[in-house]
C-alpha positions in Angstrom: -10.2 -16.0 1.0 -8.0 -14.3 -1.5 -7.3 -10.7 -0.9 -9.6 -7.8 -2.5 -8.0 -5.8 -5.5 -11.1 -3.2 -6.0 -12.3 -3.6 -9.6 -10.5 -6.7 -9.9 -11.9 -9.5 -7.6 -15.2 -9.7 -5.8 -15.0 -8.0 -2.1 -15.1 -10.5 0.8 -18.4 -12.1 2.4 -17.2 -12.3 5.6 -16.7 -9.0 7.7 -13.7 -7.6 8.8 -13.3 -7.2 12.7 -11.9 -3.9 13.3 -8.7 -3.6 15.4 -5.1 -2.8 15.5 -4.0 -6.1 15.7 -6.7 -7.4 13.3 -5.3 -4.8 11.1 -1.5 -5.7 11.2 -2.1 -9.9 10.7 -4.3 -8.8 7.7 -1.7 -6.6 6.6 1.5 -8.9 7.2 -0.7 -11.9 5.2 -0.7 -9.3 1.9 -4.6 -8.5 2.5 -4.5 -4.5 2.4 -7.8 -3.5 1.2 -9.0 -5.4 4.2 -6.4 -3.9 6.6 -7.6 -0.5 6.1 -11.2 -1.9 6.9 -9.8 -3.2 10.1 -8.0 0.0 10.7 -10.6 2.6 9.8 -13.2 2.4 12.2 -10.5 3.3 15.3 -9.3 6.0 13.0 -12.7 7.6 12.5 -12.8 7.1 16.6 -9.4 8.8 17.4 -9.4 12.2 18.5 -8.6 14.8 15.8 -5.0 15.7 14.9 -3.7 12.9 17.7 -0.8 11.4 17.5 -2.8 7.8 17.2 -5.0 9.6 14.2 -1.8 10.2 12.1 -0.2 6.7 13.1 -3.5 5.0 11.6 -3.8 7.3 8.9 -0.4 6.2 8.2 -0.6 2.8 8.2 -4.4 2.9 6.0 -2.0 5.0 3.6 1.2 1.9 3.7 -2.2 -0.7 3.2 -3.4 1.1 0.1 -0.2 1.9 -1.5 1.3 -1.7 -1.1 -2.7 -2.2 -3.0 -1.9 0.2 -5.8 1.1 -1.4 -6.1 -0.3 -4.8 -6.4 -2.7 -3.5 -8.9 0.1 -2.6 -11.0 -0.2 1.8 -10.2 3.4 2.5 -9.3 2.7 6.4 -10.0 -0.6 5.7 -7.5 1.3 4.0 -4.8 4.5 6.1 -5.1 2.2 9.4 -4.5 0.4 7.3 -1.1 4.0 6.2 0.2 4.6 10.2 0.4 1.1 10.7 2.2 1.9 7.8 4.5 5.0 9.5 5.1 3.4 12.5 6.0 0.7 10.6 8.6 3.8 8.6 10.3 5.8 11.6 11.0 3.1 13.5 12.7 2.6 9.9 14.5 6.0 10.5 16.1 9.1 8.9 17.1 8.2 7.2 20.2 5.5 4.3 20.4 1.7 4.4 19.4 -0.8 2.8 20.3 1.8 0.0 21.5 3.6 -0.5 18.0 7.0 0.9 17.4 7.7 3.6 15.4 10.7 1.3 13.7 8.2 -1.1 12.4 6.0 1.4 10.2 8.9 3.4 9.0 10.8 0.1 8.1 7.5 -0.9 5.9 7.2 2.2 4.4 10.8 2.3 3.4 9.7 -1.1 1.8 7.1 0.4 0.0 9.1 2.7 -1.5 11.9 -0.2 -2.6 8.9 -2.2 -4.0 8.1 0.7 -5.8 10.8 1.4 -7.3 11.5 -2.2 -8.5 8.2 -1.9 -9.8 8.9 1.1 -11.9 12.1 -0.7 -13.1 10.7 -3.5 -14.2 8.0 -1.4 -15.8 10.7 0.4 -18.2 12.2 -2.5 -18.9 9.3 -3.7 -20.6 8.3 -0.8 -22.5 12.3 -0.7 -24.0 11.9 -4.9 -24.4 8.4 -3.9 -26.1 10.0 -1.2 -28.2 13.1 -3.3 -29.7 10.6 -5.6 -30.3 8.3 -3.3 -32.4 11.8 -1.7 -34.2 12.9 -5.4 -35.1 9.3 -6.8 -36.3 8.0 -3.2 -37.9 3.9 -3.5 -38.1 3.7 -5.8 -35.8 2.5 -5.1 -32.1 4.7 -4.8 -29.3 3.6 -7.5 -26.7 3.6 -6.5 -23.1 
């Protein structure tokens, strides 16, 4: 199975056992869309504006914004990490639903590295592409 980039690759046959711990081994193995499967049905079951709500709010928001950033949406994923954000602190300080609060700020403040690496790397191809269009005028920049 490789993992599902909406709009990009066909979504999986096989269905997606919800759970918590589903959800993280998806995660951790790079398949976000299908963490947040796995983690959505117990967030639609929490109780509203609970502590274990925001944390799986949270980590649906770390899944999709490490899949925007796979897709190549830096803007996209930096604007989730700062809704994740949001979700984890209303989560709390102290363990959820048996997983340490460490753990999902300590992604998140991966996220946001991966980000901005991302971002870098993105500029530095547009100024590569643009001393490449100012040295070849007429021709194309190549990304």
């Amino acid at each position: 199975m490789i993992p599902h980039l909406p709009g990009l690759t066909p979504r999986p046959r096989a269905e997606i056992a919800p759970g918590l711990e589903e959800g993280l081994a998806l995660y951790r193995a790079g398949y976000f869309w299908e963490a947040h499967e796995a983690w959505e049905p117990l967030w639609l079951a929490a109780p509203p504006n609970s502590r274990e709500r925001a944390l799986l709010q949270g980590l649906i928001q770390l899944a999709n914004g490490w899949l925007k950033l796979r897709m190549d949406r830096a803007p996209a994923a930096e604007r989730i990490a700062a809704i994740a954000a949001e979700h984890l602190a209303r989560a709390g300080a102290t363990p959820c639903l048996g997983l340490a609060p460490g753990w999902a700020a300590a992604e998140l403040a991966r996220l946001r590295q991966a980000i901005l690496a991302a971002r870098h790397d993105a500029r530095d191809m547009h100024d590569s592409a643009q001393v490449t269009t100012a040295r070849f005028p007429g021709k194309p920049a190549t990304y």
